[in-house]
C-alpha positions in Angstrom: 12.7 9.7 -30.1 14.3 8.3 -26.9 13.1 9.1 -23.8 13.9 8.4 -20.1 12.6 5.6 -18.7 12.4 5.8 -15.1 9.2 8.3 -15.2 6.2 7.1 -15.9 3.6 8.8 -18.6 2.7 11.5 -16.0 6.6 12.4 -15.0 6.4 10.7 -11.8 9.4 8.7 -10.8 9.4 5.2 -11.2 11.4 2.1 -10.9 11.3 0.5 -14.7 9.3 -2.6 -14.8 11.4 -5.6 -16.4 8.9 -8.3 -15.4 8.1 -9.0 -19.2 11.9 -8.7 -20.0 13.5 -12.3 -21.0 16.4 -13.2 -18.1 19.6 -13.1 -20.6 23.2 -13.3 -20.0 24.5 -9.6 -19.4 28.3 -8.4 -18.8 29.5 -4.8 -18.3 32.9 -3.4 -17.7 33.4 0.2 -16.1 36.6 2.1 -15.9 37.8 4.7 -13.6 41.2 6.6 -12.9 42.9 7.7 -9.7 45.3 10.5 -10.9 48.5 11.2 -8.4 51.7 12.2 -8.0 54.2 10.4 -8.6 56.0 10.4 -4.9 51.9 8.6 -3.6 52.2 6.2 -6.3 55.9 5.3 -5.3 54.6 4.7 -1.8 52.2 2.6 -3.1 54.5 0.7 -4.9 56.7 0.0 -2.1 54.0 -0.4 0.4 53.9 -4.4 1.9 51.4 -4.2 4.4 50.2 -7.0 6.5 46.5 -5.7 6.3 46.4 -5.6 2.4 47.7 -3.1 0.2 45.6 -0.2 -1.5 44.8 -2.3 -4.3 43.8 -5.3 -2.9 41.4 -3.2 0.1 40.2 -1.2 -3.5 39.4 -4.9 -5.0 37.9 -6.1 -2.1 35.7 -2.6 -1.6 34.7 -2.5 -5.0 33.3 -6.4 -5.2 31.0 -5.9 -2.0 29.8 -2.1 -3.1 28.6 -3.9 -6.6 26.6 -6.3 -4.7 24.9 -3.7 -2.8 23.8 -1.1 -6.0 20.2 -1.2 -5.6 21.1 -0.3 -1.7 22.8 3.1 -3.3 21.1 3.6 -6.2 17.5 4.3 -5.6 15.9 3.3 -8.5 18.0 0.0 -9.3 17.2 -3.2 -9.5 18.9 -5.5 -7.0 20.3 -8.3 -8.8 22.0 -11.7 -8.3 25.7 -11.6 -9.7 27.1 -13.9 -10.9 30.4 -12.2 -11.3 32.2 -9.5 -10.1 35.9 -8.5 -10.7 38.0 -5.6 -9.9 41.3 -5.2 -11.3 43.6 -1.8 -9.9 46.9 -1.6 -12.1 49.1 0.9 -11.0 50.3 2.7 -14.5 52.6 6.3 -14.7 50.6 8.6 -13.4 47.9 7.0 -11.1 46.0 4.1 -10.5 43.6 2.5 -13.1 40.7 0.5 -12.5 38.7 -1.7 -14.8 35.7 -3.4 -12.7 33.3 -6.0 -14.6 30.3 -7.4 -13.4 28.3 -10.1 -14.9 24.3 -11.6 -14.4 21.7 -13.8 -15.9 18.4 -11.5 -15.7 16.1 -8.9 -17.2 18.4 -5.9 -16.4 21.8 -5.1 -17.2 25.1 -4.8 -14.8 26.1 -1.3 -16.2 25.3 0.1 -12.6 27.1 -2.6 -10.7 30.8 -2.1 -12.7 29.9 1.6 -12.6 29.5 1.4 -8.2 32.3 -1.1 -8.6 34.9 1.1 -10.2 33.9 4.3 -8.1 34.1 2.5 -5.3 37.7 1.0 -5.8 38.9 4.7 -6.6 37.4 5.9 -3.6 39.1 3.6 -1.6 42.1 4.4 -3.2 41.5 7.9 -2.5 40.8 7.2 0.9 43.8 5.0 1.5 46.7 7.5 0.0 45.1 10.8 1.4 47.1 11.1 4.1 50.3 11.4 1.5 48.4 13.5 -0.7 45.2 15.5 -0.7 45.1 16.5 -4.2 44.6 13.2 -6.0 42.0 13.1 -8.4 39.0 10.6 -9.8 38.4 10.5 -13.4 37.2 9.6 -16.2 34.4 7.1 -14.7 32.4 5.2 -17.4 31.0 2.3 -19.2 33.7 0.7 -21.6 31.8 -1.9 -22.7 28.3 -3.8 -21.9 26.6 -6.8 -23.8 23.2 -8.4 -22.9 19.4 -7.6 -23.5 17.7 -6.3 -26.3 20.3 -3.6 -26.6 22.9 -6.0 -27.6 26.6 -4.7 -27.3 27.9 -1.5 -26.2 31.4 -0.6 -26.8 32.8 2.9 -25.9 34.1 4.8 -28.8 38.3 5.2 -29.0 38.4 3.1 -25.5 40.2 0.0 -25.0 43.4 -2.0 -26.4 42.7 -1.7 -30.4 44.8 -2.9 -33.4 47.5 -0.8 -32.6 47.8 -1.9 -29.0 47.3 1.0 -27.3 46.7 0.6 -23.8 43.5 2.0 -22.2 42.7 5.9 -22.5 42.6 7.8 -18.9 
């Protein structure tokens, strides 16, 4: 039976030891969705500032928040990327957000695409409030991981598939 593994035998809470853990290759790609209406995302689309647009401050925010996880995260590991990417695509009804970030150690990045992603939508958030208070974050998660003695993850029904459907929000 699975358990959790960040308490120890008595239920304390601990940080998971990964000393004995071989360093391997690990990747991990988060998702997350800024819902809006569709006057904010027209702004956004015609928005040419000299400071950066939304998507690129987003990008930007959600690089350095993955490099500082274990600052947020109590429990986390803090790790040395290797990689980190964060791509905002304005789509119909919002702002999408794919973040992947990438290491060679004994713990995996899930948590770093996962801080990535959040981040970039909270920016986003953050940076189209004043047109609209009622935007909304969704559908945060793990799309895909690969690394470690878990091997590859891939998110059920998520993703570009054979019949070239775009990613689910």
């Amino acid at each position: 039976m699975k358990k959790l593994s960040h308490y120890d035998k008595a239920g304390r809470v601990r940080m998971v030891d990964v000393t004995a853990k071989p360093a391997t290759s690990r990747t991990a790609v988060a998702h997350a969705f800024v819902r809006m209406q569709r006057a904010t995302l027209a702004s956004v689309r015609r928005l040419k500032s000299p400071k950066g647009s939304p998507l690129e401050i987003a990008r930007i925010a959600g690089i350095t928040a993955a490099k500082r996880t274990s600052e947020l995260i109590p429990l986390c590991h803090p790790l040395s990327l290797t990689h980190v990417d964060v791509r905002p695509k304005l789509c119909q009804n919002g702002i999408e957000i794919i973040a992947e970030a990438t290491a060679t150690g004994p713990t995996g990045v899930e948590m770093e695409a996962l801080v990535a992603a959040a981040t970039a939508a909270l920016t986003i958030y953050d940076m189209c409030k004043a047109l609209e208070r009622g935007m909304e974050i969704t559908a945060l998660h793990v799309v895909k991981k690969s690394g470690g003695r878990s091997g590859t993850y891939v998110r059920a029904g998520i993703g570009p598939g054979k019949s070239g459907k775009k990613w689910q929000r």
